[in-house]
Backbone as CSV, one residue per row, in Angstrom:
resi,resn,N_x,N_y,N_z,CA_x,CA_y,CA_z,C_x,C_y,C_z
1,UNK,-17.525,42.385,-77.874,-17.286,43.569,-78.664,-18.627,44.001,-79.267
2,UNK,-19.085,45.260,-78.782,-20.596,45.418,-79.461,-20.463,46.058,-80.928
3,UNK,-21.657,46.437,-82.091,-21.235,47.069,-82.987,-20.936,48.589,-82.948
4,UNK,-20.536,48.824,-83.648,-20.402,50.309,-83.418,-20.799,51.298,-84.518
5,UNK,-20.682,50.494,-85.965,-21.514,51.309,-87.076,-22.077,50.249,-87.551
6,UNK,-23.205,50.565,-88.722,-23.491,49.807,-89.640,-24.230,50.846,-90.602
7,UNK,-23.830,50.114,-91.758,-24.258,50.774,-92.978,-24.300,49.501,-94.165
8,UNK,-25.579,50.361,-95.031,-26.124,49.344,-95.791,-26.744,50.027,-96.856
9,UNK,-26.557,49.468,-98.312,-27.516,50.038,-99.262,-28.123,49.059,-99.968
10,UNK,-29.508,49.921,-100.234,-30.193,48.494,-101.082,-30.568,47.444,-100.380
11,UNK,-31.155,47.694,-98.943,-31.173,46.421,-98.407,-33.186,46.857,-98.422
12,UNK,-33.509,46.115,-98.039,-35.537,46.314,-98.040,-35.528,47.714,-98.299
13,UNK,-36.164,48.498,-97.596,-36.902,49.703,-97.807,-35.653,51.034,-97.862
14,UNK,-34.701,50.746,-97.561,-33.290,51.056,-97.483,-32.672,51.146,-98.644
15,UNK,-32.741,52.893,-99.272,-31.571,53.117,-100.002,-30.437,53.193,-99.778
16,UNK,-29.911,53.861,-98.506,-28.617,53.809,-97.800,-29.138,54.044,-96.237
17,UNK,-28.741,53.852,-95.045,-28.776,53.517,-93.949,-27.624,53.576,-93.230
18,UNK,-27.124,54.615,-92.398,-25.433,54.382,-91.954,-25.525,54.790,-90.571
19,UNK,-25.761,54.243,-89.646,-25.868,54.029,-88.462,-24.450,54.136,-87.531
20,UNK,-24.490,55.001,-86.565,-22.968,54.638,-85.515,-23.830,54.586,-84.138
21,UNK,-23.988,53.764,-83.744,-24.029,53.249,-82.446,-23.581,53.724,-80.942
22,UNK,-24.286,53.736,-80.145,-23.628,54.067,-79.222,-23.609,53.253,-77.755
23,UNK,-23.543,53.254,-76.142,-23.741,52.544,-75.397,-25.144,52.366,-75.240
24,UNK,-26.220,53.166,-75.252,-27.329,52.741,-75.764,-28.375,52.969,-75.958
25,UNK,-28.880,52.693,-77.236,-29.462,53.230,-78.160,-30.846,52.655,-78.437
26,UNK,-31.356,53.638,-79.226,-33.273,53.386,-79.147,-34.004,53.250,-80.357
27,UNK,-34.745,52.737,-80.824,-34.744,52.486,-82.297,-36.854,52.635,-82.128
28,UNK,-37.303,54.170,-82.362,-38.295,55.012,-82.833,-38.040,55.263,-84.258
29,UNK,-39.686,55.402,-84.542,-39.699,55.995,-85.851,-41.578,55.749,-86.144
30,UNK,-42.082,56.816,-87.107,-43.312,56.488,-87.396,-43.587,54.761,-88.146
31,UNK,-45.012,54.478,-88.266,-45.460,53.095,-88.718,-44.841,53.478,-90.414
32,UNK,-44.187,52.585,-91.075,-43.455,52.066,-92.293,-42.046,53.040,-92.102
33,UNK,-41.519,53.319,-91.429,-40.399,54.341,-91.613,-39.218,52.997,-91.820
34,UNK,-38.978,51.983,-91.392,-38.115,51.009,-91.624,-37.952,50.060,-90.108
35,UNK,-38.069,50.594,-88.959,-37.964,50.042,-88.083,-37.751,48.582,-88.199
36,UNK,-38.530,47.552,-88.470,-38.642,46.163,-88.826,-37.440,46.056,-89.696
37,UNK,-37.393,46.466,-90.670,-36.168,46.587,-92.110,-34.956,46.450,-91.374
38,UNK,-34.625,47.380,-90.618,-33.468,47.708,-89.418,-33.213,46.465,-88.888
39,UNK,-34.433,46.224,-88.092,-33.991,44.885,-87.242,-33.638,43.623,-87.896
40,UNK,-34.307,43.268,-89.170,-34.352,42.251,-90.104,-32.944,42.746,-90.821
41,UNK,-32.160,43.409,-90.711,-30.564,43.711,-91.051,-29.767,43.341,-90.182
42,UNK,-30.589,43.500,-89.034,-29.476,42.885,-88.141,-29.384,41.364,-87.874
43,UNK,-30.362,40.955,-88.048,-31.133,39.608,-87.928,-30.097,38.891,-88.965
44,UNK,-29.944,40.083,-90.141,-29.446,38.778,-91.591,-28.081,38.832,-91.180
45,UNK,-27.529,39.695,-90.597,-26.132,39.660,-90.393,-26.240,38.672,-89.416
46,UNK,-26.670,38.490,-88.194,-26.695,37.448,-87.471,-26.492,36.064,-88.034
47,UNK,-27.804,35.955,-88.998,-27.972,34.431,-89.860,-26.493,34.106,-90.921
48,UNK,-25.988,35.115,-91.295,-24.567,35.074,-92.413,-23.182,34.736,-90.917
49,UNK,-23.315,34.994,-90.181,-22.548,35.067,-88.835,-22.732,32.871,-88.603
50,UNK,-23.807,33.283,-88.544,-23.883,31.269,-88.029,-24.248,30.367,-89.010
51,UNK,-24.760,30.906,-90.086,-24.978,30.085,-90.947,-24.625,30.402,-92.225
52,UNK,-23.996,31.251,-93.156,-23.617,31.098,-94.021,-24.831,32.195,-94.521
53,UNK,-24.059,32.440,-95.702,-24.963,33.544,-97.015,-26.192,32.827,-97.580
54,UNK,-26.472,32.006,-97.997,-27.412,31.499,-98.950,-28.072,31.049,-97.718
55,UNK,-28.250,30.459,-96.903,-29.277,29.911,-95.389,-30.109,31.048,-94.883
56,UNK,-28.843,32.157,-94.933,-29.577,33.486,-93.919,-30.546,34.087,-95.076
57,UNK,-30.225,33.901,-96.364,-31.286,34.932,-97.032,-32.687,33.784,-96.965
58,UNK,-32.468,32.620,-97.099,-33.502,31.627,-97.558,-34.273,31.815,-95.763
59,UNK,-33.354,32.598,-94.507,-34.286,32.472,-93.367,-34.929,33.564,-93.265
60,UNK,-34.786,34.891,-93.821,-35.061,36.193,-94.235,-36.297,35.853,-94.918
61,UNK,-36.483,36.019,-96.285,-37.521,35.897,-97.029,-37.486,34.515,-97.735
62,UNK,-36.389,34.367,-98.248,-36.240,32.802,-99.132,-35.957,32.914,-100.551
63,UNK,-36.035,34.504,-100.684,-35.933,34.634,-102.181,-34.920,36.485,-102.179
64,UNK,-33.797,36.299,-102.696,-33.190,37.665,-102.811,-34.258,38.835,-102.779
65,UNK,-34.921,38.398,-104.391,-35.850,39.628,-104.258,-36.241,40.357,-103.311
66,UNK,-36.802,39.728,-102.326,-37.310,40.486,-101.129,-36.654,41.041,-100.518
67,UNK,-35.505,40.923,-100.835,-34.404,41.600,-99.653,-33.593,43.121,-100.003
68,UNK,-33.920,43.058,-101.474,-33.617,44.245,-102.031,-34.363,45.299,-101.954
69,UNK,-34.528,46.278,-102.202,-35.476,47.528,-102.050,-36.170,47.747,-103.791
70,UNK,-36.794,47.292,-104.098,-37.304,47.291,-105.278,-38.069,48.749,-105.825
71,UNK,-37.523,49.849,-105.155,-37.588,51.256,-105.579,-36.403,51.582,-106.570
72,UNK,-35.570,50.756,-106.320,-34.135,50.961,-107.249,-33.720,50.109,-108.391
73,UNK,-32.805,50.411,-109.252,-32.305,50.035,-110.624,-32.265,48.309,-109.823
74,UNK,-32.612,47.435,-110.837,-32.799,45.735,-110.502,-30.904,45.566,-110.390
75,UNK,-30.189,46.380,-111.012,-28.575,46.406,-111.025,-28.206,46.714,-110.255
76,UNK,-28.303,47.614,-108.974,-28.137,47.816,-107.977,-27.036,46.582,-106.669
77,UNK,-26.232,46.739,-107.107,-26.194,45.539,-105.515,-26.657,45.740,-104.101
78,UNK,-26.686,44.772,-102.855,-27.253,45.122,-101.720,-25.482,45.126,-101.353
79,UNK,-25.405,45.931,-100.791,-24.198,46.459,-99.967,-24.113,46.687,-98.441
80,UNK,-23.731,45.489,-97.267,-23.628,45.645,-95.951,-22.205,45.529,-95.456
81,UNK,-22.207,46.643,-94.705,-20.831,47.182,-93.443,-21.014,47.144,-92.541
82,UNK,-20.452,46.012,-91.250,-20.962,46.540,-90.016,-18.721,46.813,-89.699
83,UNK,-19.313,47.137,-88.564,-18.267,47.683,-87.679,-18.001,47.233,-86.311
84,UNK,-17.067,46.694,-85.636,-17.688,46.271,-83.816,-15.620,46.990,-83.401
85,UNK,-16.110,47.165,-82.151,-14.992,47.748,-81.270,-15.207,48.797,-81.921
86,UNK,-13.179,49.228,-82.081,-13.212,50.602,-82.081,-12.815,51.099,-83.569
87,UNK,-13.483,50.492,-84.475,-12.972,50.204,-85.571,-11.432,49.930,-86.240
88,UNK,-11.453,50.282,-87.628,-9.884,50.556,-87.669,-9.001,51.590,-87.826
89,UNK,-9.979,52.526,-87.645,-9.188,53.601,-87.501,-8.522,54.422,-86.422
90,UNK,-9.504,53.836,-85.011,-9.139,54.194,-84.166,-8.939,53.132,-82.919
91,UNK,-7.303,53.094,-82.830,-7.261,51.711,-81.848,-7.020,52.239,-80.573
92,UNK,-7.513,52.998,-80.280,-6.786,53.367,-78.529,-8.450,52.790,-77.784
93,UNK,-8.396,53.313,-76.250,-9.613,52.411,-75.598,-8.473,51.047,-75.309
94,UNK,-9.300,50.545,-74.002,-9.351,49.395,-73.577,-9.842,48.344,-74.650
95,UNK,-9.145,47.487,-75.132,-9.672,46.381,-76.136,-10.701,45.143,-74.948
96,UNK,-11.969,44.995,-75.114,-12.605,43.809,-74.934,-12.594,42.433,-75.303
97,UNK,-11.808,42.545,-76.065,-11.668,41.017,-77.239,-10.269,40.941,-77.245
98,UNK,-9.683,39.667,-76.655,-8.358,39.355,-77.059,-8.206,37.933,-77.846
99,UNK,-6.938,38.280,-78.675,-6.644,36.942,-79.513,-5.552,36.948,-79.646
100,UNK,-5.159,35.798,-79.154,-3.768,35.129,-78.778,-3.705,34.388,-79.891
101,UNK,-1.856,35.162,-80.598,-1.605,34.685,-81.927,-0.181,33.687,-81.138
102,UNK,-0.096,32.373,-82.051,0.961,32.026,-82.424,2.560,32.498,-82.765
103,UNK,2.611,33.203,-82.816,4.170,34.115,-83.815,4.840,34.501,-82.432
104,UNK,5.577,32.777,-82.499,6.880,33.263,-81.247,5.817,33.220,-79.912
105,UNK,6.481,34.139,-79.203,6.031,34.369,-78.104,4.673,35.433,-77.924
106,UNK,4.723,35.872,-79.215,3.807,37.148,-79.894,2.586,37.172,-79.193
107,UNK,1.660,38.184,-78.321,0.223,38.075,-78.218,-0.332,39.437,-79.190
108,UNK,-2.072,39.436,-79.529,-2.309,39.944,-80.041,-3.549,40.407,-79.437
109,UNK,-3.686,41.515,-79.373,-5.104,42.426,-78.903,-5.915,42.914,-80.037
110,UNK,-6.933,42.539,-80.188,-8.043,43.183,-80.975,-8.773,43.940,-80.612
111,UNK,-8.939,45.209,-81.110,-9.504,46.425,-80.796,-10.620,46.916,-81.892
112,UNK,-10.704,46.598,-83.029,-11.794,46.846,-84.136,-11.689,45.511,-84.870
113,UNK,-12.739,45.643,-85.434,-13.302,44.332,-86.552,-14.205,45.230,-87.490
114,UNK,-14.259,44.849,-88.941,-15.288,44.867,-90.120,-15.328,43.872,-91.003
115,UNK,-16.443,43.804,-90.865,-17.083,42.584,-92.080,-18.032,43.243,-93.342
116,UNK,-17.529,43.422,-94.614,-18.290,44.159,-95.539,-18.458,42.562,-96.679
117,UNK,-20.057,42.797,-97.139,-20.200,42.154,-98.035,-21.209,42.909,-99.358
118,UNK,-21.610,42.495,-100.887,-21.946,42.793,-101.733,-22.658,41.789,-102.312
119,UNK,-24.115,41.736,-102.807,-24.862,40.999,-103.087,-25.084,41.214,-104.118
120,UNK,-25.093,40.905,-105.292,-25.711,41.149,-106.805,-26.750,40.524,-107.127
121,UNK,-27.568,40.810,-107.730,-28.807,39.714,-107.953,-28.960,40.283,-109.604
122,UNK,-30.044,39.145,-109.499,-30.485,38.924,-111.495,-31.770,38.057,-110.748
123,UNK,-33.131,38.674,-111.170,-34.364,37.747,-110.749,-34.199,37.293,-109.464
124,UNK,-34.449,36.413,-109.732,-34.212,35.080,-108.059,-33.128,34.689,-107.808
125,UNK,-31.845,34.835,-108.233,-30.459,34.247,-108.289,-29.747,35.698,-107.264
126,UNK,-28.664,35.260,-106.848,-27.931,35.742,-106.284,-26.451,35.588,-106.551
127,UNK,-25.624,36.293,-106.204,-24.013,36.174,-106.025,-23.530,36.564,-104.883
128,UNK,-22.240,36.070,-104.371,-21.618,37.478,-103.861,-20.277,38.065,-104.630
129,UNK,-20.572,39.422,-104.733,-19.700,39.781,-105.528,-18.710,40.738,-104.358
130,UNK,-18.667,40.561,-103.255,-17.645,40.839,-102.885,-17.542,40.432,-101.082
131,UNK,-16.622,40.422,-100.489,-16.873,40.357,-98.859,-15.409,40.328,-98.225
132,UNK,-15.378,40.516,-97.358,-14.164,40.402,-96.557,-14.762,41.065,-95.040
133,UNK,-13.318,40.916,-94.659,-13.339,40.814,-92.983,-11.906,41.834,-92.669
134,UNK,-11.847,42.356,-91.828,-10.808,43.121,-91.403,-10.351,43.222,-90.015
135,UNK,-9.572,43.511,-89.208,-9.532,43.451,-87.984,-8.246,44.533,-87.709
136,UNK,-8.283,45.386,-86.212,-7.194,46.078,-85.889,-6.759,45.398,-84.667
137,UNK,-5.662,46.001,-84.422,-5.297,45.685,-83.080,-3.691,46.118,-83.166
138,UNK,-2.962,45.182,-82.201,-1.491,45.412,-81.971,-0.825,44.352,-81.752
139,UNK,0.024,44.024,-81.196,1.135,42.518,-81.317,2.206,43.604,-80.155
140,UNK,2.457,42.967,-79.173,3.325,42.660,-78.290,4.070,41.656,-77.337
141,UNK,5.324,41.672,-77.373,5.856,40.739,-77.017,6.555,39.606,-77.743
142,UNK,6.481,40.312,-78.931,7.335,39.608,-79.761,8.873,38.860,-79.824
143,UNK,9.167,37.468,-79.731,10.498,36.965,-80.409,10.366,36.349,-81.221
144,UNK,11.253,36.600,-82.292,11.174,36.308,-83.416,12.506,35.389,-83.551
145,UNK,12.187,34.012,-84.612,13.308,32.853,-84.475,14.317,33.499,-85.624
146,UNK,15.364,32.787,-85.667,16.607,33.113,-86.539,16.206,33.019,-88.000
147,UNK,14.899,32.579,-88.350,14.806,32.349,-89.681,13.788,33.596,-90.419
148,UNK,12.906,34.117,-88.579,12.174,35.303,-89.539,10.727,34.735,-89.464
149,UNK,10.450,33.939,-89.923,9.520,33.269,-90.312,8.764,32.479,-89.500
150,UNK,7.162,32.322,-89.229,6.244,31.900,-88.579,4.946,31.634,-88.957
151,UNK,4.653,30.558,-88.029,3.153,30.763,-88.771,2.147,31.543,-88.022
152,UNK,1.020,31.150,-87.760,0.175,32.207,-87.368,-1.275,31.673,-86.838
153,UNK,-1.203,30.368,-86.121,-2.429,29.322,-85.342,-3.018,30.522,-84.478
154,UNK,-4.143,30.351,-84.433,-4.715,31.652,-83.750,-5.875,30.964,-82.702
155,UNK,-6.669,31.535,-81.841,-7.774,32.042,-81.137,-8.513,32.887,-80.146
156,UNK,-9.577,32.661,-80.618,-10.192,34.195,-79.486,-10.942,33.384,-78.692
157,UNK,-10.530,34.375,-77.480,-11.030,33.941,-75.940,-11.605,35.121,-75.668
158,UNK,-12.823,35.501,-74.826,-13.539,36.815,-74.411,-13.049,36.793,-73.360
């Protein structure tokens, strides 16, 4: 599933940044316009992907500070959205990603994913003050037992 948006505020040289993607795309711009910044966003989402929040910033710079855009209020949070498939607003398209749920006989197709997170900082310290994950798709083939009720063991296979 490739991305399909990303957006970000407050991240390095980046007051806001909102990117939609396409099959494929080219990444120009004059010397300091952000280019590097860009890629090093994608890079940190990568590092939060395999290693966790506090690893990926310490593989980034090592210190929040740097990661913020220090043109802006120190209150500011860093704010990242990416997007992959077809988001959630729009589930039609061929889904690339399937995940076979548990529930009964139930399968499940995934067609969009988002992962949004919120970084707060104070000096050298960090938080996260917010994150989640989202996903679309559909469920077919459902039977459902006499009680209603199921659980929900999951995995994704490409």
């Amino acid at each position: 599933m490739n991305i399909s948006r990303l957006r970000a505020q407050n991240f390095k040289s980046f007051d806001t940044v909102d990117v939609e993607f396409g099959d494929f795309n080219v990444l120009i711009g004059a010397s300091a316009s952000g280019k590097s910044d860009f890629l090093s966003l994608l890079t940190f989402l990568r590092d939060i992907a395999k290693d966790g929040v506090e690893d990926a910033v310490a593989m980034q710079s090592g210190e929040i500070e740097l990661l913020r855009n220090v043109q802006l209020r120190e209150a500011e949070p860093t704010n990242i959205c990416v997007e992959a498939g077809y988001g959630l607003e729009d589930l039609g398209g061929t889904p690339e990603f399937m995940l076979r749920a548990g529930l009964g006989s139930e399968k499940a197709t995934l067609s969009g994913f988002r992962y949004e997170i919120g970084l707060q900082h104070e000096k050298s310290d960090f938080w996260i003050e917010e994150e989640s994950a989202s996903w679309a798709g559909y469920f077919w083939g459902r039977e459902e037992d006499s009680s209603g009720a199921s659980s929900f063991p999951c995995r994704a296979e490409r």
